[in-house]
Backbone as CSV, one residue per row, in Angstrom:
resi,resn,N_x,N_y,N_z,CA_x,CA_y,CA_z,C_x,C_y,C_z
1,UNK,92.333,107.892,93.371,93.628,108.536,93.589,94.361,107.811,94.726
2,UNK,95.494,107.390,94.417,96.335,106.681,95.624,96.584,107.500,97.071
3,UNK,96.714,106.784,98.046,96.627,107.508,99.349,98.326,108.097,99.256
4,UNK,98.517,109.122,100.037,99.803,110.008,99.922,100.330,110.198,101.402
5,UNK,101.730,109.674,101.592,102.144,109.696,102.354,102.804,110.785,102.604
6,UNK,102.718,111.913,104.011,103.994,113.138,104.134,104.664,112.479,104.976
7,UNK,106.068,113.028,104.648,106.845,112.840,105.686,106.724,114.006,105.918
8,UNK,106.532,113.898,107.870,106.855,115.454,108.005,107.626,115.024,109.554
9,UNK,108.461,114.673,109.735,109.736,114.293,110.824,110.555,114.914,111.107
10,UNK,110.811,115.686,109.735,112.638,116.262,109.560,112.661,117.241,111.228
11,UNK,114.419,116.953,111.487,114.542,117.756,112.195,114.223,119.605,112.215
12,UNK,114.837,120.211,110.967,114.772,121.007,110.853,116.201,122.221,111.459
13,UNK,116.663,121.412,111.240,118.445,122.161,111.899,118.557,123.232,111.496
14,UNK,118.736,123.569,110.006,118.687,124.529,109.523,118.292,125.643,109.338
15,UNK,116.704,125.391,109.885,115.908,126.680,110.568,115.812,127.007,112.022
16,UNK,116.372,126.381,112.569,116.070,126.610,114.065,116.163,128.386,114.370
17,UNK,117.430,128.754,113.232,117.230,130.482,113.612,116.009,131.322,113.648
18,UNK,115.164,130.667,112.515,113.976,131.015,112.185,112.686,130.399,112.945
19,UNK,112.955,128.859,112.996,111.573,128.248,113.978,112.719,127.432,114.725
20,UNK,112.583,127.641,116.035,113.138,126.854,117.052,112.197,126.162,117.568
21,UNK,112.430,123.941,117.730,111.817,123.837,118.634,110.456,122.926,117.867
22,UNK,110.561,123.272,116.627,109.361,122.716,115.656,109.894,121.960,114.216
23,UNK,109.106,120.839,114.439,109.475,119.984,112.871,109.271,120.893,111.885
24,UNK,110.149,120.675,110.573,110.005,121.409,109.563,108.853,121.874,108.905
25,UNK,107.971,120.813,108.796,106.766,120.704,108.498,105.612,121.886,108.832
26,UNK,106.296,122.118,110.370,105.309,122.987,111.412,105.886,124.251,110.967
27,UNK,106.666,124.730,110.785,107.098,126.113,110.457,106.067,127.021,109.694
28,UNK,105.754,128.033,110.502,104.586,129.268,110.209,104.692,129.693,109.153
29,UNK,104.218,130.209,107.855,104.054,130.142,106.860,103.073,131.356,106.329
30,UNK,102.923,132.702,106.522,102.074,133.590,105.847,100.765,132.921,107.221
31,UNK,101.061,132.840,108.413,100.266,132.862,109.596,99.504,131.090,109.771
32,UNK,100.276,130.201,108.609,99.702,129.008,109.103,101.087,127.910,108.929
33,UNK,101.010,127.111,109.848,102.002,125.702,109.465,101.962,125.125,107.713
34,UNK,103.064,125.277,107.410,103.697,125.210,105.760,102.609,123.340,105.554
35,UNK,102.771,122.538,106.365,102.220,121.609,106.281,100.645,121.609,105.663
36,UNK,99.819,122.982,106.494,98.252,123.349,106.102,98.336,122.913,104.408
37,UNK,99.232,123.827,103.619,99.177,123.847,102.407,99.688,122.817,101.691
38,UNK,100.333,122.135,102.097,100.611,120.650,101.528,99.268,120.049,101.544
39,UNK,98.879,119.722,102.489,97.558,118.966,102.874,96.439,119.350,101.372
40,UNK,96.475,121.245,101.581,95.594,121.428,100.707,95.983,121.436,99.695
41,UNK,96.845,121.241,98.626,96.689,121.344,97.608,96.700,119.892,96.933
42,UNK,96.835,118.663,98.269,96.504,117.358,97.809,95.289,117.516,97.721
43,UNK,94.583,117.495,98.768,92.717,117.590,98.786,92.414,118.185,97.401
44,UNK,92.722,119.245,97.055,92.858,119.578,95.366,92.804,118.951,94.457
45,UNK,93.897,117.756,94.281,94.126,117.007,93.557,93.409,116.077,93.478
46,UNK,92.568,116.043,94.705,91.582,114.396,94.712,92.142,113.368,95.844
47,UNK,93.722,114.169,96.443,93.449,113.049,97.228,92.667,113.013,98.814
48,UNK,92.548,111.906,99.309,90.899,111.762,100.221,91.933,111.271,101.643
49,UNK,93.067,110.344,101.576,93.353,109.771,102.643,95.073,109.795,103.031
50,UNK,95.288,110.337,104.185,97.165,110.879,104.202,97.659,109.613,105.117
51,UNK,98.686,109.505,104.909,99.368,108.698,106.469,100.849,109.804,106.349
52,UNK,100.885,109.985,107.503,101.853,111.021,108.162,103.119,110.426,108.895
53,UNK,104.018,110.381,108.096,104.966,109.814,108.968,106.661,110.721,109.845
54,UNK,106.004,110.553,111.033,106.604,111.625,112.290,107.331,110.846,112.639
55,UNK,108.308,111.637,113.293,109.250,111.613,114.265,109.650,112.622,115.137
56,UNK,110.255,113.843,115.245,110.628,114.978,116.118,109.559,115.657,116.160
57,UNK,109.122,115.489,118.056,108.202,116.410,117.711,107.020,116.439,117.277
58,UNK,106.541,114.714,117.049,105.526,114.171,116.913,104.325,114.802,117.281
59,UNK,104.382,114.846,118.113,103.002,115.800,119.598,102.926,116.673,118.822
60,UNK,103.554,117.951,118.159,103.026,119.473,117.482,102.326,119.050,116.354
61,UNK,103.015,118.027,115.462,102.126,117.567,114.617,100.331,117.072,114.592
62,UNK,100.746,116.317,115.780,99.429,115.505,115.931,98.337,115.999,116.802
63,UNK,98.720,116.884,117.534,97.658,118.029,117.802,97.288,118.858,117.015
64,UNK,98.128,119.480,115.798,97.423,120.093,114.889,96.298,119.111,114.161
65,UNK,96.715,118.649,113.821,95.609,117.794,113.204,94.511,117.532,113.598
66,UNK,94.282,117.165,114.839,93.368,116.918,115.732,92.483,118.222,116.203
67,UNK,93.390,119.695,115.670,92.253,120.426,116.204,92.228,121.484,115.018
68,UNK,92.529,120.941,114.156,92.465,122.063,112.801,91.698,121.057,111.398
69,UNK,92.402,119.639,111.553,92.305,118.992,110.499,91.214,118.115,111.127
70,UNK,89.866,118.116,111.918,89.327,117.177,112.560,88.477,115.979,111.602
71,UNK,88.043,116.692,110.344,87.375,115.637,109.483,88.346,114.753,108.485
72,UNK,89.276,115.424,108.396,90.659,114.813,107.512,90.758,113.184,107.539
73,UNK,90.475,112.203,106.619,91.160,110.969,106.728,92.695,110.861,107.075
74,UNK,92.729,109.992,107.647,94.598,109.965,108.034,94.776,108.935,109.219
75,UNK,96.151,108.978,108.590,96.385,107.601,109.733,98.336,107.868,109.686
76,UNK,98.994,107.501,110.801,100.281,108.236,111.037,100.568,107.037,111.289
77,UNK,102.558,107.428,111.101,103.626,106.726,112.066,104.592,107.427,113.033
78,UNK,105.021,106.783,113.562,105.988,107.515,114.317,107.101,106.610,114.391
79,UNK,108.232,107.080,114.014,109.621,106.613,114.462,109.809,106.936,115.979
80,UNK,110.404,105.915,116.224,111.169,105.710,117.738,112.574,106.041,117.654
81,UNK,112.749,105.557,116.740,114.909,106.214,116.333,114.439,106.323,115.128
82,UNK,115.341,107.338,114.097,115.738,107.069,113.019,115.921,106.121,112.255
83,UNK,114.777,106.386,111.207,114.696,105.471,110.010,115.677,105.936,108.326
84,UNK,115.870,106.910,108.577,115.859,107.056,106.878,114.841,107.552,106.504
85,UNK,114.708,108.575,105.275,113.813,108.224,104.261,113.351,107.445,103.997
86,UNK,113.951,106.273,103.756,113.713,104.616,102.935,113.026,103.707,104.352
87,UNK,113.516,103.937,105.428,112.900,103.723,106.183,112.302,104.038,106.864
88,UNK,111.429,105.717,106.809,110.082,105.910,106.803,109.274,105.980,106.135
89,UNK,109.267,106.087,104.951,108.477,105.606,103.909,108.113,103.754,103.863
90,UNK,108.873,103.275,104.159,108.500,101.438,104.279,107.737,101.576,105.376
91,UNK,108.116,102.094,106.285,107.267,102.217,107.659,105.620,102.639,107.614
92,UNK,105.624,103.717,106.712,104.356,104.506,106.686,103.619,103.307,105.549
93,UNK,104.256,102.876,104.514,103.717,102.129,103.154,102.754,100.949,103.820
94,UNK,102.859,100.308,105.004,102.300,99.497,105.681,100.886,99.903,105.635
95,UNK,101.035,100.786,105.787,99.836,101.311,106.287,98.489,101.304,105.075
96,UNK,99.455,101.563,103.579,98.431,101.648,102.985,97.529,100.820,101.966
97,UNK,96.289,100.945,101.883,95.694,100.269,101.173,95.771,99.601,99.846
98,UNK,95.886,100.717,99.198,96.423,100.202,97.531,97.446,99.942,97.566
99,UNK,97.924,99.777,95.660,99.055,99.039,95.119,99.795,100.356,95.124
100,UNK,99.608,101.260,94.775,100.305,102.633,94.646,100.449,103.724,95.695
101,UNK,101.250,104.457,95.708,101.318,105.224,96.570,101.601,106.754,96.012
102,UNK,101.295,108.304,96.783,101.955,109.180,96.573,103.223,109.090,97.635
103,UNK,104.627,110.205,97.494,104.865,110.428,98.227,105.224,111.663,98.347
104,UNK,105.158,112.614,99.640,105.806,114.180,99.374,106.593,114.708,100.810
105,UNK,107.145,115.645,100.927,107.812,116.148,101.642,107.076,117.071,102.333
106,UNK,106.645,116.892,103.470,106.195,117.877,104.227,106.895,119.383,104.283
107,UNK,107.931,119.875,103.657,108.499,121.005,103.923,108.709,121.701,102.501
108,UNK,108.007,121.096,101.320,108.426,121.194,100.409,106.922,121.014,99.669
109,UNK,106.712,122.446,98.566,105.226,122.296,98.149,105.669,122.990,96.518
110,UNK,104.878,121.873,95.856,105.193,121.505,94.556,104.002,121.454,93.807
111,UNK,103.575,122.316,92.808,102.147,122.139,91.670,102.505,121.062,91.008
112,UNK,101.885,119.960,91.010,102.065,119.029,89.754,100.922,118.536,90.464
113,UNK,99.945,118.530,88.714,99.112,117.616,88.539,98.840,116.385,88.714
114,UNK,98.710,115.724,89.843,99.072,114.431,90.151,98.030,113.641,89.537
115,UNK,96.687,113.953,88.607,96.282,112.514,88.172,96.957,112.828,86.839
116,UNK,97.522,113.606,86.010,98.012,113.337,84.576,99.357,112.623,85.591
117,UNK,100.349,112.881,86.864,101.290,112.014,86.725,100.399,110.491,87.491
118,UNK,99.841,110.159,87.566,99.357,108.994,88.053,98.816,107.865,86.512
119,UNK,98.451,109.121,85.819,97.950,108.686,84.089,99.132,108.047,83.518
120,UNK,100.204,108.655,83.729,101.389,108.812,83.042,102.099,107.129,83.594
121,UNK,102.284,107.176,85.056,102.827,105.934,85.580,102.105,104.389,85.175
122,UNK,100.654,104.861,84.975,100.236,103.709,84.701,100.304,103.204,83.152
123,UNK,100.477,104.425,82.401,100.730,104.458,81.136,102.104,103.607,80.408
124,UNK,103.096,104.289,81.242,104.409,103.435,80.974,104.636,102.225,81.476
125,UNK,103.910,101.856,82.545,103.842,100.680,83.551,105.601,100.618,84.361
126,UNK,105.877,101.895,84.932,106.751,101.519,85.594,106.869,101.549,87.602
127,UNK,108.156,101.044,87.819,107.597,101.272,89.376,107.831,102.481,90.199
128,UNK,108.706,103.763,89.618,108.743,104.872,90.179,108.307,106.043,89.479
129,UNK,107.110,107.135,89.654,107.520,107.951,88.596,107.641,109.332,89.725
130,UNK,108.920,110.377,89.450,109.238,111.197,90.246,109.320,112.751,89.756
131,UNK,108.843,113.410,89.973,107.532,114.533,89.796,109.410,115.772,89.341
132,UNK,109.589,116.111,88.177,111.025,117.062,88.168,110.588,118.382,87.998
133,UNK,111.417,119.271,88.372,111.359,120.895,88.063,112.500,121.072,87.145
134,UNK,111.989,121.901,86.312,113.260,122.597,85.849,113.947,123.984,86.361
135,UNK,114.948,124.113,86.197,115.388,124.768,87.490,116.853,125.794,86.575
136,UNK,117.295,126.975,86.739,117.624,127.626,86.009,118.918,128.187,87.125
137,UNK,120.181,128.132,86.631,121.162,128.497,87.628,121.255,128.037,88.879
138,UNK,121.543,127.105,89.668,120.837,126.293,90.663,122.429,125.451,91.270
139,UNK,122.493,125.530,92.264,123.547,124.684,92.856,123.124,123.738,94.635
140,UNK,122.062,124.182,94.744,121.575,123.734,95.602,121.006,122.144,95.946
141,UNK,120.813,122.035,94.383,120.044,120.851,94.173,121.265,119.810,92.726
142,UNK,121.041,118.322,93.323,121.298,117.907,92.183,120.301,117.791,91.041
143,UNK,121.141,116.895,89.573,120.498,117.279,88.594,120.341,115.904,88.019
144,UNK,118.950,115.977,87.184,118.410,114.672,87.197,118.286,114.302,85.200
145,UNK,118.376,113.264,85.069,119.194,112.796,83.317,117.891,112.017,83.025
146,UNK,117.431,112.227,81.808,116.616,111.233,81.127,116.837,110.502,79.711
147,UNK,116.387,109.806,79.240,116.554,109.428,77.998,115.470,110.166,76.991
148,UNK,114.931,109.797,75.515,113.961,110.661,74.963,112.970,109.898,75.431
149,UNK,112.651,109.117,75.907,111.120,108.832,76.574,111.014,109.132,78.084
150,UNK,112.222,109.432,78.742,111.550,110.555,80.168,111.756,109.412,80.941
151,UNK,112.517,108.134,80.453,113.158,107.356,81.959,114.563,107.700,82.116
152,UNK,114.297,108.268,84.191,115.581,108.618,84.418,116.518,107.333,84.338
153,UNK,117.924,108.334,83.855,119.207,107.670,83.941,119.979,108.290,84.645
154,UNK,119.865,109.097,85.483,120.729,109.304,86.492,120.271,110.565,87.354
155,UNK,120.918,110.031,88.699,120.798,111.268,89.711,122.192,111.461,89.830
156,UNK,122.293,113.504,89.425,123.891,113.598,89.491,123.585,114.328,90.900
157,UNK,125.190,114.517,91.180,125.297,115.370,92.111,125.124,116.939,92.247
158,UNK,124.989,117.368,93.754,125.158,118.699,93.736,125.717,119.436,93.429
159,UNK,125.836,120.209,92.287,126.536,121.544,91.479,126.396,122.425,90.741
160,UNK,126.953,123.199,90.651,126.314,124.663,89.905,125.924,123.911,88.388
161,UNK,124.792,124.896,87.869,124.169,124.406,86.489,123.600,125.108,86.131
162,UNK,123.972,125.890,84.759,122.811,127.160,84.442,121.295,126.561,84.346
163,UNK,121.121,125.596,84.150,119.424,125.280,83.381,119.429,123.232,83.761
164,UNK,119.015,123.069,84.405,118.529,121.201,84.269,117.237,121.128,85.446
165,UNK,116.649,119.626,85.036,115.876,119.090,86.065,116.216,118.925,87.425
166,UNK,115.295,119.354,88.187,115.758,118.457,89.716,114.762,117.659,89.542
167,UNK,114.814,116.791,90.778,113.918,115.863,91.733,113.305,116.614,92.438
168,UNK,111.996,116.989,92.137,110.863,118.006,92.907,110.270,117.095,94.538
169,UNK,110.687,116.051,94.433,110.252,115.480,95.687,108.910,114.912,96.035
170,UNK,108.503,114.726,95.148,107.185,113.948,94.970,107.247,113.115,94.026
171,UNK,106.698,111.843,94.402,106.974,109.939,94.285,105.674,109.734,93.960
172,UNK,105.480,108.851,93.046,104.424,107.469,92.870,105.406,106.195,92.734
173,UNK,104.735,105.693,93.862,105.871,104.561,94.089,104.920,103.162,94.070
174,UNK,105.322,102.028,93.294,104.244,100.522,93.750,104.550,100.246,94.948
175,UNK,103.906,99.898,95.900,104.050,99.357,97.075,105.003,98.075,97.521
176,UNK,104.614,97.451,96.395,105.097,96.282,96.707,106.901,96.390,96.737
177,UNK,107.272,97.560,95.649,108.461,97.908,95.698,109.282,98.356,97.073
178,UNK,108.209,99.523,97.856,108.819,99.690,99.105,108.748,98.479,100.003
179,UNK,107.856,97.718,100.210,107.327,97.332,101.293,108.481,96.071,101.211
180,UNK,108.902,95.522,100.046,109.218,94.182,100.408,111.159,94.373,99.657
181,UNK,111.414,95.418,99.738,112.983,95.610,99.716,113.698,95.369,100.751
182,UNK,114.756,94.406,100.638,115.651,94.014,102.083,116.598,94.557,101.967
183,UNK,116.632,95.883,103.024,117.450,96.428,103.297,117.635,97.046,104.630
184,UNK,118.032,96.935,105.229,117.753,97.352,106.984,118.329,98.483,106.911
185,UNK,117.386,99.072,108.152,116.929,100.795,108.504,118.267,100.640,109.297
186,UNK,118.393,102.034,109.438,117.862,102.792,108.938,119.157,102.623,107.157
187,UNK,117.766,103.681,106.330,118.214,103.493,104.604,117.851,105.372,104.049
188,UNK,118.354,105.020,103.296,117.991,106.261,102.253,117.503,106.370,101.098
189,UNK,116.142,106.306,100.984,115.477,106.346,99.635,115.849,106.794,98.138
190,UNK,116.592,107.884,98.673,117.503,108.530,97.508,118.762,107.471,96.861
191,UNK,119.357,107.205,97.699,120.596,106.182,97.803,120.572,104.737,97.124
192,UNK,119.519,104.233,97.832,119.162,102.941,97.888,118.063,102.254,96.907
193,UNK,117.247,103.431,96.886,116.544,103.236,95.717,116.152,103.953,94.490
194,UNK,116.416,104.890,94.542,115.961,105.756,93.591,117.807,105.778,92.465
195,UNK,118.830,105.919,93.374,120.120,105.690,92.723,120.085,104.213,91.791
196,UNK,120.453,103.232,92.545,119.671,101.741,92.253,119.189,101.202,91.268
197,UNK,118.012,101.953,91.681,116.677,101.597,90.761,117.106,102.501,88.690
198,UNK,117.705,103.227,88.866,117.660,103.494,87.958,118.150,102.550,86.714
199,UNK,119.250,101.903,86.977,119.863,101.084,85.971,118.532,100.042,85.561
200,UNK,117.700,99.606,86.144,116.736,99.151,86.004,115.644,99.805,84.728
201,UNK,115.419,101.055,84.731,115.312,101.569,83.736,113.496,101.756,84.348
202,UNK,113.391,101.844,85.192,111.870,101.383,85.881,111.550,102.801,86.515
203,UNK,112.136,104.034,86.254,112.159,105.332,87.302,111.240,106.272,85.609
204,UNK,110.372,107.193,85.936,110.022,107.606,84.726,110.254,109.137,85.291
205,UNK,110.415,110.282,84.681,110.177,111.253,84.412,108.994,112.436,84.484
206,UNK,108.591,112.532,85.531,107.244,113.525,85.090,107.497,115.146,85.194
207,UNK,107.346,115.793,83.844,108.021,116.924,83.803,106.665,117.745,84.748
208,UNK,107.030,118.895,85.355,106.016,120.014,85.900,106.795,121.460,85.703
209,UNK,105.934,122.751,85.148,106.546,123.865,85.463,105.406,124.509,86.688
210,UNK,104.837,123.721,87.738,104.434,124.322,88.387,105.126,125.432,89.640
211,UNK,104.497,125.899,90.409,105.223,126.819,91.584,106.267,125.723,92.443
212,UNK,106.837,125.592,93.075,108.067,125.330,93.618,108.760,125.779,94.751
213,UNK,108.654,125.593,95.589,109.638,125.772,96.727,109.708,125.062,97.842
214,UNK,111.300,125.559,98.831,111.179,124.197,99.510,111.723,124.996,100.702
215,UNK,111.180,124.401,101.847,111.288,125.678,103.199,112.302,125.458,103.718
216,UNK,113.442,124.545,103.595,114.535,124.220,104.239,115.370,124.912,104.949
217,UNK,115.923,126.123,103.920,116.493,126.999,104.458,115.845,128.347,104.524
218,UNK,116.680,128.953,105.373,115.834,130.289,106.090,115.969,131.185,104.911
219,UNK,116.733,131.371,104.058,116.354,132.309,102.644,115.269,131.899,102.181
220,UNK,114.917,130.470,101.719,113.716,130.219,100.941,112.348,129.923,101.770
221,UNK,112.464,129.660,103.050,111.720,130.089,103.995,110.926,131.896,104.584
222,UNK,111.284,132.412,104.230,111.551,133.934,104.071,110.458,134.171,102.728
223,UNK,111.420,133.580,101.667,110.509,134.001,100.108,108.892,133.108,100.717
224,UNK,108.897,131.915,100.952,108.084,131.105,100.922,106.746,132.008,101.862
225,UNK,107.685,133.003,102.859,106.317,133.861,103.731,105.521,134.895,102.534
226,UNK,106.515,134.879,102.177,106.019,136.937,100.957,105.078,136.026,99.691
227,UNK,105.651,134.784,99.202,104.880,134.186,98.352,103.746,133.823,98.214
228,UNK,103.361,133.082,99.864,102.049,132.895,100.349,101.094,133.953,100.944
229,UNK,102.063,134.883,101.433,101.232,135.915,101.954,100.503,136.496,100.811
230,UNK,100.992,136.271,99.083,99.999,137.012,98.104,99.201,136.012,97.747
């Protein structure tokens, strides 16, 4: 199973009403950091080794780890300024061993079977495959286009939509793709490559109706306590 990178950096602006003071990542969660359960439901999946890539707030992160996560494989980055997405993910990709990579959002926890999508990427042989929800009345999120074999053709924008895919936020990405793109940081993964990349025809589709949510804001932060708490 490919090693999986979190970002877990984000400022977290949006919650400060709710967690002041703490990366998104760290936000309490049914009595544990939302991050615990990311972690675990990779270990689930098979995967064995994380690289963590920080920025705000670094220190809350990396003491948890150190005194909760003590047997955990892992290996971190830290931004000094702002990278981007695109440029913390190139940052962290250094780090890793294989040709492939996961990637996920520390604030954001998503069921998908990651070796049928790891089956799937190697199956089509392409260089992105990006994990979608389907999503029912939704304006929060943009909406994501495929062809009948499930390579995206487009990331639309944010707007109301009774019923389409999002971008669930979890990546299998080739390495070689992040690591050796010239584009100076700071970048936006979304923007730069995943927009981009599509005309290429190289982005695949992996459908999931697993559980879903994303702690960003303090409404779905809220559900995300009552959800976990059962």
């Amino acid at each position: 199973m490919p090693e999986a990178i979190i970002l877990a950096g984000g400022l977290g602006t949006r919650l400060r009403s709710e967690v002041p003071e703490l990366p998104k990542c760290m936000a309490p969660v049914a009595g544990k950091p939302f991050l615990d359960y990311v972690i675990g439901f990779l270990q689930k999946q098979g995967v064995t080794k994380f690289i963590f890539s920080l920025g705000y707030r670094s220190e809350a992160v990396l003491q948890h780890l150190e005194s909760e996560w003590p047997k955990l494989m892992y290996d971190y980055t830290i931004e000094t300024i702002p990278l981007g997405t695109g440029g913390g993910i190139r940052l962290a990709a250094q780090k890793v061993k294989g040709d492939s990579l996961f990637v996920l959002n520390g604030d954001t926890y998503f069921e998908v079977n990651l070796l049928s999508m790891l089956e799937k990427h190697l199956e089509v042989q392409v260089e992105i495959t990006v994990a979608l929800k389907n999503m029912t009345r939704f304006d929060r999120y943009g909406s994501v286009l495929m062809d009948q074999n499930n390579i995206i053709s487009a990331f639309q924008e944010k707007t109301y939509r009774e019923m389409g895919w999002i971008n669930g936020g979890i990546y299998l990405i080739q390495k070689q793709l992040i690591t050796n793109i010239d584009i100076a940081d700071p970048f936006s993964f979304e923007k730069e490559i995943l927009e981009k990349y599509v005309e290429k025809k190289c982005i695949f589709g992996f459908e999931s109706d697993g559980y879903f949510i994303d702690i960003g804001i303090p409404e779905d932060f809220k559900k995300a306590n009552l959800d976990f708490a059962r």
